[in-house]
N, C-alpha and C positions, 0 to 999 in steps of 0.2 A: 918090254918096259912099260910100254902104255897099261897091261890089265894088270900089272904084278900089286901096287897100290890097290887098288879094286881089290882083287882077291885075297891080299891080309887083312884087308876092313872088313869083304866080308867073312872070313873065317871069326874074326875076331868077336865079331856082334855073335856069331852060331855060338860061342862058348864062351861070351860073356856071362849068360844065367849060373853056367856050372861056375863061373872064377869070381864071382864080384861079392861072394862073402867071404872068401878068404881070408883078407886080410884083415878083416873087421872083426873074425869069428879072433884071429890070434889078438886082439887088440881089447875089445869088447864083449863080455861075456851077457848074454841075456837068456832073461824066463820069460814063457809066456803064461797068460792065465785065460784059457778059452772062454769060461762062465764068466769072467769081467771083457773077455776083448782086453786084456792089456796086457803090451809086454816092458818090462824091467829091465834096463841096457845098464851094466855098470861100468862107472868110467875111471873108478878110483885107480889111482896109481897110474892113470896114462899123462902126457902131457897136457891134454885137453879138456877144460871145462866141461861140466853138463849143459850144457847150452848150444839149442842150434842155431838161435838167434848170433853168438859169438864164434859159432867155429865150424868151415865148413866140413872137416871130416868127420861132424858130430850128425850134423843134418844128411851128409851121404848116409850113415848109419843110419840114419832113420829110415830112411827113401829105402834104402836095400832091405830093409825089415818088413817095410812096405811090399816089398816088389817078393817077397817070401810070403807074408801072412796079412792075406786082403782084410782078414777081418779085425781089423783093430777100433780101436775107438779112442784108445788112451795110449800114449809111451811115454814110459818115466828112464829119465837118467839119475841115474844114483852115483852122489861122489860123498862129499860132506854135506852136500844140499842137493836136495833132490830137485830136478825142476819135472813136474806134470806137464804136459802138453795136451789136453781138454779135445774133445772132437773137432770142435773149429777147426783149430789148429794142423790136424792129423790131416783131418781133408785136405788142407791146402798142398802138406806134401804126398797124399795118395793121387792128388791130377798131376803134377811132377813126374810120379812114378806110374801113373797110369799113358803120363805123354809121349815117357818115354818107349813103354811098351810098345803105343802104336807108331812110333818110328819105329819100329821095329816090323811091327806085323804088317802095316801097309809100304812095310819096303821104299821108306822114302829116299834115303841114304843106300842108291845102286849106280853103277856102270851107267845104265839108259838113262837116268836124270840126274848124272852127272856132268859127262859130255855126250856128243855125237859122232860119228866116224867125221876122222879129218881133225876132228878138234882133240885128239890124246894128252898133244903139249899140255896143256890145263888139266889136265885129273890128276897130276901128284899137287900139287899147291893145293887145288879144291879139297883132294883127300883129306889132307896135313889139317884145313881149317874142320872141316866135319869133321875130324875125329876130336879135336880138341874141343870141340862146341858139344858133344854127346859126351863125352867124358865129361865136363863142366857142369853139365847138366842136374847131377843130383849135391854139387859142390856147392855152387853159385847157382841156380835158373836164373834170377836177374842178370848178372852180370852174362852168361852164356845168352840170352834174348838182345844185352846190347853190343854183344858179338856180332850174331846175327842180324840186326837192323844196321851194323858197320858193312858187314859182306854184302849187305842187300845196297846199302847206298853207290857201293863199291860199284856194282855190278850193273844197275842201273845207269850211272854217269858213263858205262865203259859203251851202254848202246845208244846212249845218247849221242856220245860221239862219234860213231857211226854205223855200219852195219854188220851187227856182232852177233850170227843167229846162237851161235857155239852159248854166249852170255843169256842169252832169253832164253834158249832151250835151258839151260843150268838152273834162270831167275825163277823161270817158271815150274817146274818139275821137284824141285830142290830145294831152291831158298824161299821160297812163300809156301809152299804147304807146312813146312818148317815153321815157320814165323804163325800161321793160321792152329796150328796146335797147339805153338806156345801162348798164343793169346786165350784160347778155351778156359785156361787157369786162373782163376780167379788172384793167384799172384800177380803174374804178369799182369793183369788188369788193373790192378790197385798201383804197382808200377811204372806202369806206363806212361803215366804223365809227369810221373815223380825223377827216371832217370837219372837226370844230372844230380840229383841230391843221394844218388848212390854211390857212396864214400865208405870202407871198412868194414861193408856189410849194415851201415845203416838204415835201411828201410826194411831190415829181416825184424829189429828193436821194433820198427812201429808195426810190423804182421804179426808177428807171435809173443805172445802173453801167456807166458805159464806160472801155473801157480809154485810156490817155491816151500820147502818146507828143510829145516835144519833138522839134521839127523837127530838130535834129542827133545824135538819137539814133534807133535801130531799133524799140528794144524798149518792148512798150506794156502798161501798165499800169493796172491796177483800182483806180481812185482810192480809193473807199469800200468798204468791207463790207458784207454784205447787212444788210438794216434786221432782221435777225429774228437775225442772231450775237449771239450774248453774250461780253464781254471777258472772258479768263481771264488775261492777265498783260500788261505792258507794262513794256518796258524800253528803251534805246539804247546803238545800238553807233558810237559817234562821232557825227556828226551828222547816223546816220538812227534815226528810229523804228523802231519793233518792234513791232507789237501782235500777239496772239496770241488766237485767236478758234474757240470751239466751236460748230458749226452745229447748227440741230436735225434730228433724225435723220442725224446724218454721225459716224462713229465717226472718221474724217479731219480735224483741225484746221484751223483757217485759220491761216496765217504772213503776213502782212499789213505792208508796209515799206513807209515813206515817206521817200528817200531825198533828200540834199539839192537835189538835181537840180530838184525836185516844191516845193521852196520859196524860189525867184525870185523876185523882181520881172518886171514887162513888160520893159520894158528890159535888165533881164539876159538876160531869154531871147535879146531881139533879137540880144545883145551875142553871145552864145554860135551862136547860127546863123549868121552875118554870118563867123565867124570860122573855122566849121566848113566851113564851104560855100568859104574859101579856103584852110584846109590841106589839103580834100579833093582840091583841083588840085594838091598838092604831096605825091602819096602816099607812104610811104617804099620805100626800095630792098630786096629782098631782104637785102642786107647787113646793112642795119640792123636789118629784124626779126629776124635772127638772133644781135643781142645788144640786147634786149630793154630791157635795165636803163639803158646807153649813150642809146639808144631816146629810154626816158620823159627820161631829165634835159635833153636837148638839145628835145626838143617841150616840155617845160616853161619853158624859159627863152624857148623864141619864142611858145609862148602869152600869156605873163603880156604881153611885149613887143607881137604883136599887138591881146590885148586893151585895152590902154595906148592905142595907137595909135584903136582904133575907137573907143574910151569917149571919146578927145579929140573925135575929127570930127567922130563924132555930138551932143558936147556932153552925154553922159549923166556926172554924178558919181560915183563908185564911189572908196571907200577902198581900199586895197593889200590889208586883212586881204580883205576880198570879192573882188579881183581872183583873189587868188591861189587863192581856193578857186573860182573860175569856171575858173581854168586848171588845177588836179589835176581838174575835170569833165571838162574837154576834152580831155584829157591820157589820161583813164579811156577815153572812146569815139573814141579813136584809133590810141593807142599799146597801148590797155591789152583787156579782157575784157568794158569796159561792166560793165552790171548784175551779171553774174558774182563782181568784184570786191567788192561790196559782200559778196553772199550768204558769200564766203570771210572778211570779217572777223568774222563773225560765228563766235564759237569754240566757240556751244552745235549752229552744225551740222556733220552729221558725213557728211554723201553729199548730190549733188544728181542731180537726174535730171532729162536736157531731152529725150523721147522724141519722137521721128518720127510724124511729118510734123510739120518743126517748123514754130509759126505756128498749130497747133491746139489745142491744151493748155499750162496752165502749167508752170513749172517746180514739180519736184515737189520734197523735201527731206526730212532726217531729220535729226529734232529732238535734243538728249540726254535734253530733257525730255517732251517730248509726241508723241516718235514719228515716223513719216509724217502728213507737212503738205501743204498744196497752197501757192501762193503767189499772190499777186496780180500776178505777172509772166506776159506773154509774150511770148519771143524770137520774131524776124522769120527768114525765111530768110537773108536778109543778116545777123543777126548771126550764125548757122550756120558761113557760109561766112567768112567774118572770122576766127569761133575756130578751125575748121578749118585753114585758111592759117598761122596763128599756131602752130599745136603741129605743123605737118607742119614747120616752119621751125625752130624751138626745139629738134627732138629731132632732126632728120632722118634722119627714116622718110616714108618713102612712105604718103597716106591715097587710094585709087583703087577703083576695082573692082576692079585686076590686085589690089590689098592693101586690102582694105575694113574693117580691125583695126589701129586703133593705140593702142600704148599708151605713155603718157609720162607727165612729168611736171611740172608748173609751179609757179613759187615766183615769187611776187608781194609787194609790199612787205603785204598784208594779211595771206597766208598761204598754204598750199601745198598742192598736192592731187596725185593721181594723176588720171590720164583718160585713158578708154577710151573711143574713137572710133568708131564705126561708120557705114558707109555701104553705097551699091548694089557692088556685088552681092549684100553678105551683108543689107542692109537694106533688102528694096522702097520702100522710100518716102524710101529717101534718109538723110540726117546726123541720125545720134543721139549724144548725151555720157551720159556719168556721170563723178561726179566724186568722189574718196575724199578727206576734207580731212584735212591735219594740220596738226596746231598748227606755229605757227613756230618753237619753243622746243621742244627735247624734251620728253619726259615722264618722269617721275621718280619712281622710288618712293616718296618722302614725297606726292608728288601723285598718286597711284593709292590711299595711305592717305587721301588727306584725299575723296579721290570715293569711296572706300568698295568699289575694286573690288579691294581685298587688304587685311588687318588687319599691322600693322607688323610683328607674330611672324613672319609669313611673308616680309615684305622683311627684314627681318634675315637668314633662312634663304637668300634667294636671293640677297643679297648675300655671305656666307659662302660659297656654293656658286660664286660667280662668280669670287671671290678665291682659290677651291681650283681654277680651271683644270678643274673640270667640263665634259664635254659636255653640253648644253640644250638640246630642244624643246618648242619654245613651241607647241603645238596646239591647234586653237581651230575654228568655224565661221567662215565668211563675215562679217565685221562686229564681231567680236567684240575686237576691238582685241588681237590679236597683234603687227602688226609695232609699234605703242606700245608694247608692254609690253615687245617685244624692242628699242626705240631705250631703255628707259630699265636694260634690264640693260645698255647699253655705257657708261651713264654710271655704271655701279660699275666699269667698268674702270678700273684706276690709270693717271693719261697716263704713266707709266713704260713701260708696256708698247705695244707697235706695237699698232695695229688694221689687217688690211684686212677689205675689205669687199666683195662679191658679189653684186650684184644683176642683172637684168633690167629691172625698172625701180625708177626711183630715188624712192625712198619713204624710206629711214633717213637720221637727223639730219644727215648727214656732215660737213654745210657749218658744224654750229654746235659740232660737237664740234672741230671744225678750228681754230672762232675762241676755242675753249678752250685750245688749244697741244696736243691730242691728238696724237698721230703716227698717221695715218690715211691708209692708202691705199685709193682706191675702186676697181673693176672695174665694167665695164655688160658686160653680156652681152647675148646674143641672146634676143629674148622666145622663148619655145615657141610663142607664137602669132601672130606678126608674122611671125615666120624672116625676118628682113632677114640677106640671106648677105656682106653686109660686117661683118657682127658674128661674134664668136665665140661659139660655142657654150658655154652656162654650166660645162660638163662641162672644157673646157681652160681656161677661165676658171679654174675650181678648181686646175687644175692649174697652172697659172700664178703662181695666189696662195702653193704649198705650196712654189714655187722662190724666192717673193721673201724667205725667213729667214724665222728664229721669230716668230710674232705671233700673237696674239690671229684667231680664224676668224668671221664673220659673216655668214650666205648670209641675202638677203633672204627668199627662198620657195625650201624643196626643193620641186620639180616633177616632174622629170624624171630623164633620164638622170646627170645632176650627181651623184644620190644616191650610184650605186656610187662614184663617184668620192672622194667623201666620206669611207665609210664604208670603203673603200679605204687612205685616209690616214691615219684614227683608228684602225684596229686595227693597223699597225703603226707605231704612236707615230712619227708625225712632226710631228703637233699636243702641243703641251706647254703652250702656255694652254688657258683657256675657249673651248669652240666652241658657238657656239648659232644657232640660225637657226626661221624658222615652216613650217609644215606642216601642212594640212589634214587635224582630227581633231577628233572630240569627246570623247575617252577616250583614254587610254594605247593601251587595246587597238586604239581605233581610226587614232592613230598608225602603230601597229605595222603592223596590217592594208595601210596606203596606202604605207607605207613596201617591206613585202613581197612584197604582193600586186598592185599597181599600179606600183610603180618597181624591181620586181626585184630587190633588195639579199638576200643570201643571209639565211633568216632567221637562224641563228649571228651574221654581222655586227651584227645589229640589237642584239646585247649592249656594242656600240660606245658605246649612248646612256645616261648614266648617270642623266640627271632629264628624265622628259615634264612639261612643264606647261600644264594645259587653263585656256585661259582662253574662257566661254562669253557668248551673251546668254539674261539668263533674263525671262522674260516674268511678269506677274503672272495670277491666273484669267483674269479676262476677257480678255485678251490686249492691253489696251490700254496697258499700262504694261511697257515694257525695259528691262534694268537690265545691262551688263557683271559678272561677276564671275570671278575667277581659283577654279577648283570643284575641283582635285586638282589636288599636288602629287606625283609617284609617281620611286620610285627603279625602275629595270632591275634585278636581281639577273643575277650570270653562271651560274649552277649550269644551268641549264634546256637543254636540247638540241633541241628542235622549236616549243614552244608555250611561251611565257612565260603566260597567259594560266591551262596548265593543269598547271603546273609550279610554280605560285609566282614566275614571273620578276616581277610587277607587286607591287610594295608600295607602298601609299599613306603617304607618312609627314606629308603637310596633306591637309584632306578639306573640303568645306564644307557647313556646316549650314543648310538653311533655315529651321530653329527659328529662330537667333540669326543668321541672313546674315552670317556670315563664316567664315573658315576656322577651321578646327580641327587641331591637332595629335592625331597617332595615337598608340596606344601604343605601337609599333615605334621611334617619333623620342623618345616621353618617356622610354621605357628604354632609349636608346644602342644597339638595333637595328640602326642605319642601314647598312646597309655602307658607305655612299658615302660618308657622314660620317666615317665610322671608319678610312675610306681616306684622307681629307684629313687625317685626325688621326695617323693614321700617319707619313707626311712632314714629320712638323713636331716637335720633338724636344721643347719641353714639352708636347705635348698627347697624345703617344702612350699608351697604352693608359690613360686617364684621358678618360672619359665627361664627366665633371663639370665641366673647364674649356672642353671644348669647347664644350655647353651654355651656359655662363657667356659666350662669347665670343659665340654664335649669338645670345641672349639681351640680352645688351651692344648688339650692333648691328640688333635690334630696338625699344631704348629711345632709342639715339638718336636715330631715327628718328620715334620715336612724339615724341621732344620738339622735334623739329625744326617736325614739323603742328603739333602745339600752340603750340610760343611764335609761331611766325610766327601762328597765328588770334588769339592774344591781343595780339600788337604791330601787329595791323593790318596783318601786312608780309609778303602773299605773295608778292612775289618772295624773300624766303628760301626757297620751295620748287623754284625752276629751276634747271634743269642746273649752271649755274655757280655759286651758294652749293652748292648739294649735293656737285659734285667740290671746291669747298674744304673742305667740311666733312667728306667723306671722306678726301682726305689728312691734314688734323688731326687726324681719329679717329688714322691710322698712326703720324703724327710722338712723340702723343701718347702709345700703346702701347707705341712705340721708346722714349719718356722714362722711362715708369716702369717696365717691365722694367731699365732701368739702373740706376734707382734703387732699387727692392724687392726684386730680382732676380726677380720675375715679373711676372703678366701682373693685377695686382689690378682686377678692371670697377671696382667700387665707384672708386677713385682715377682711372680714366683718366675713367671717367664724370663724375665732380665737375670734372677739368681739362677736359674737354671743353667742360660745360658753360656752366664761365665764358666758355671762349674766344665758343662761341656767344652768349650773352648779352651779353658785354664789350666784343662789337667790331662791335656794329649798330650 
């Protein structure tokens, strides 16, 4: 009786390796993929989850996959949702299945460091607990560790109380090399201190993080956050979550979204793959994808219909309001950008970046408030190749090796971005995006006052300058919201006046000032860096715009060759409105410099430009916080013959303080200096050589401005500050000016201001 326990334990361990995938093999069927290290365990139809965080015959499955095929890096459970488990992760159950091995190979669990001769009584009870602690082992490890730290306390207290060599022979030999294996694993480690708050398997939720992906979608994602982030904000944008999360030691945020996708029912999911899996045999025609919009609403009306159709057959209940947001999902990973779409309705991000080799890294983004983010998303090759197809079809341009550069641009019911495309040949590893977002809605000078990246004094001034038919560059760095700043000086244009418009790629509001009744004609030009030779060149493009009549001038981005073009038609007056466009600088001077030193414009011409405006990002000390602000406002002076720079050509007449973070007026514009002013005042017969009302007027529509932010923050009602209250409230500034010069016979602010105001007030 004493060896007979001993000898079925150890028989039992010699043909464990042949017996411990039996039952898994009848239960779980899996692939492996050598060239990735991954293997594919499918769980569908057993009773248990893909999850080994929730279940532990899922995590022994793993462990025994383990203890068959060392080399993995990746295991995926496949049921309706796939969950990934990332190398982390794998590691943690390869020392699992590696700890268990060496109980095995170092013979810890034997006869000799069980008991002693004399002590037999004890080796069936000791057996009985080791076998169930090594069994547990690839079920539970934690829970099997706090087995073990019970038997050790056990066995301790039993020598305590007296002299029990039988118990220290056992403690020693048995239950602490035991316990010194189990600690090596960085599980147990993590653990260890945590014990008591191991309930249901709850600390498996804070070890593993798998990315999770629904069978009719690509892209997989990171269900939870790491158990050591801390929440810095939470918000929602429709009906996904937002959390927002600071890692320790990551100067890099977590952007963390849980979309509605991710909060299903079973049934839905089934509902939604069932139905994906049959528009997938009905893919759409080139045609189709090439209007987009046509697209979504016709795969909308057969999804909702479809899923009608399977919710009957199968006998699952679903109300309309659920149907139909099961079919804008389907709708999204068909017709639409998938996950992408969501990130674009979110209007505090302002760029995405999905870097090559995609399927390695998440998507990364930038925040308005918190910067560079990483995301809990990651795109499959196959959605790559999806987006790809989509914007080679949408702009048509070629995306190839022969052209491994495209740049376009997309407007989606959520919102609108620019993207830049890259592939092989210019990108070893294949398809990269970035993606530049704009708002769907212009932006607007009362809404640049109320984000704090211009004080209203200064949109007064640039609304005056815009209404005076100035020339405008708008110069700025990379990021720094120029072409915004330049879609919301077209919304001081009066729609009396023509707009056209000139771009390369289409990033200005065109589409929304259009459904204002603007008169606006658009040009697309040839990128300078695509050279697609069925486009024209932006240089005749210009030229083309300067034959179609008087209008208003708007170049998305000077670049190129366009410039002389440009600067060509502005010095012999054939523009007679406002011309403004953006342009790489951070300074006037350095305007100047790209303008003449890199696009060859005579510098003389360059006196063409009557106001640069620098709009910058400024960063705080530590570098962790950016902030947009518009930093100099500078007039051209024409006196200067070679260097403006060293002539006096540059005068600052707004300038910004980072005492008080905002602009400030010079004393060149408080003393009626201005020339450019003074030029507008000229042209206009009561304000000529009279500083004072000109002021008064610059100043006037600095106020309305500043009450336009304020009462919309006090009435709860920011849509008073979009493009369309703000073009009516600039024409009834006009109407109103029109009134009471008729009736004063001038231009009284105080009066137009008090009618203004009622109107604003009177008629929300």
């Amino acid at each position: 009786m004493p060896y007979y326990p001993v000898k079925i334990f150890s028989r039992w361990l010699k043909g464990y390796k042949k017996t411990r995938h039996v039952i898994y093999a009848m239960a779980f069927q899996s692939e492996y993929d050598a060239e990735s290290q991954r293997v594919r365990i499918h769980t569908m139809g057993s009773i248990y989850g893909p999850s080994i965080e929730d279940y532990d015959v899922v995590m022994a499955a793993a462990i025994d996959k383990l203890l068959e095929i060392r080399r993995l890096v990746r295991i995926v459970f496949i049921d309706r949702r796939e969950h990934e488990y990332d190398f982390p992760d794998v590691k943690m159950l390869l020392e699992i299945a590696n700890a268990m091995e060496r109980i095995v190979r170092e013979r810890v669990i034997t006869l000799k460091n069980i008991v002693m001769p004399d002590c037999e009584r004890e080796s069936q009870e000791r057996y009985a607990f080791l076998n169930r602690f090594f069994s547990q082992l690839k079920y539970d490890p934690i829970e099997a560790y706090k087995q073990l730290l019970r038997e050790i306390r056990h066995a301790e207290i039993t020598v305590e109380r007296g002299n029990e060599p039988c118990t220290v022979h056992y403690l020693a030999n048995a239950l602490v090399p035991l316990k010194n294996i189990m600690e090596s694993c960085r599980m147990i480690q993590y653990a260890k201190e945590r014990l008591p708050e191991h309930r249901n398997r709850s600390l498996y939720r804070q070890l593993f993080h798998p990315s999770i992906r629904p069978n009719f979608m690509y892209t997989r994602y990171v269900a939870a956050p790491p158990a050591t982030a801390e929440l810095v904000e939470r918000y929602a944008v429709g009906d996904t979550d937002i959390e927002i999360y600071a890692l320790p030691s990551a100067v890099r945020k977590l952007y963390h979204f849980v979309p509605p996708e991710f909060k299903l029912r079973e049934e839905e999911y089934a509902l939604l793959d069932k139905a994906r899996q049959y528009i997938g045999r009905h893919e759409p025609r080139e045609m189709e994808l090439a209007n987009p919009e046509t697209m979504r609403e016709n795969l909308l009306r057969i999804s909702e219909d479809l899923l009608r159709d399977i919710a009957r057959d199968d006998r699952v209940i679903i109300d309309e309001e659920a149907l139909n947001k099961l079919a804008g999902i389907l709708v999204r990973y068909t017709a639409g950008l998938g996950i992408l779409e969501l990130l674009l309705e979110d209007e505090k991000i302002q760029d995405i970046a999905v870097n090559s080799p995609i399927g390695t890294s998440p998507v990364y983004i930038v925040h308005s408030t918190y910067g560079e983010c990483e995301t809990n998303m990651v795109p499959s090759a196959e959605d790559a190749e999806t987006w790809a197809t989509r914007f080679r079809l949408n702009s048509g341009r070629p995306l190839d090796e022969a052209n491994p550069v495209l740049d376009t641009e997309i407007v989606l019911p959520q919102g609108r971005a620019r993207v830049a495309a890259i592939t092989r040949s210019l990108s070893p590893e294949g398809l990269g995006f970035a993606f530049r977002r704009h708002r769907l809605k212009p932006w607007t000078l009362p809404l640049f006052v109320k984000a704090g990246m211009l004080d209203s004094l200064s949109a007064g001034l640039l609304w005056f300058l815009v209404d005076g038919g100035r020339t405008i560059l708008v110069g700025g760095t990379r990021g720094s919201g120029k072409t915004s700043l330049l879609g919301s000086l077209m919304v001081q244009i009066s729609p009396k006046t023509r707009i056209i418009s000139v771009e390369d790629t289409l990033e200005l509001p065109i589409e929304s000032l259009r459904d204002m009744s603007y008169n606006i004609e658009r040009l697309k030009s040839r990128s300078v860096i695509t050279r697609v030779e069925t486009e024209l060149p932006t240089e005749e493009a210009l030229r083309t715009a300067l034959r179609l009549g008087d209008s208003a001038l708007i170049i998305g981005e000077v670049r190129s060759r366009e410039a002389l073009a440009l600067y060509e038609a502005m010095r012999i007056g054939a523009l007679a409105n406002v011309v403004a466009g953006t342009i790489h600088g951070d300074s006037a001077y350095g305007v100047y410099d790209r303008v003449v030193n890199d696009l060859g414009v005579p510098p003389t011409s360059f006196k063409a430009t009557d106001i640069v405006l620098i709009v910058n990002v400024l960063k705080s000390p530590d570098g962790l916080t950016s902030f947009r602000r518009v930093t100099e406002l500078t007039e051209v002076r024409k006196h200067w013959k070679s260097d403006p720079s060293e002539e006096g050509g540059f005068v600052k007449l707004m300038e910004y303080s980072a005492k008080d973070d905002t602009l400030k007026p010079t004393e060149t514009l408080l003393l009626g200096e201005s020339h450019v002013l003074n030029d507008i005042a000229s042209r206009t017969r009561e304000w000529k050589g009279r500083w004072d009302v000109v002021w008064e007027d610059v100043t006037l529509r600095g106020k309305i401005i500043q009450h336009l932010v304020d009462y919309a923050a006090r009435a709860n009602k920011p849509e008073l500050l979009e493009a369309e209250n703000v073009t009516l409230s600039n024409g009834m500034f006009q109407l109103i000016s029109r009134d009471v010069r008729k009736e004063t016979g001038a231009a009284n602010a105080m009066a137009i201001f008090d009618k203004w105001k009622a109107w604003a007030e009177g008629n929300r």
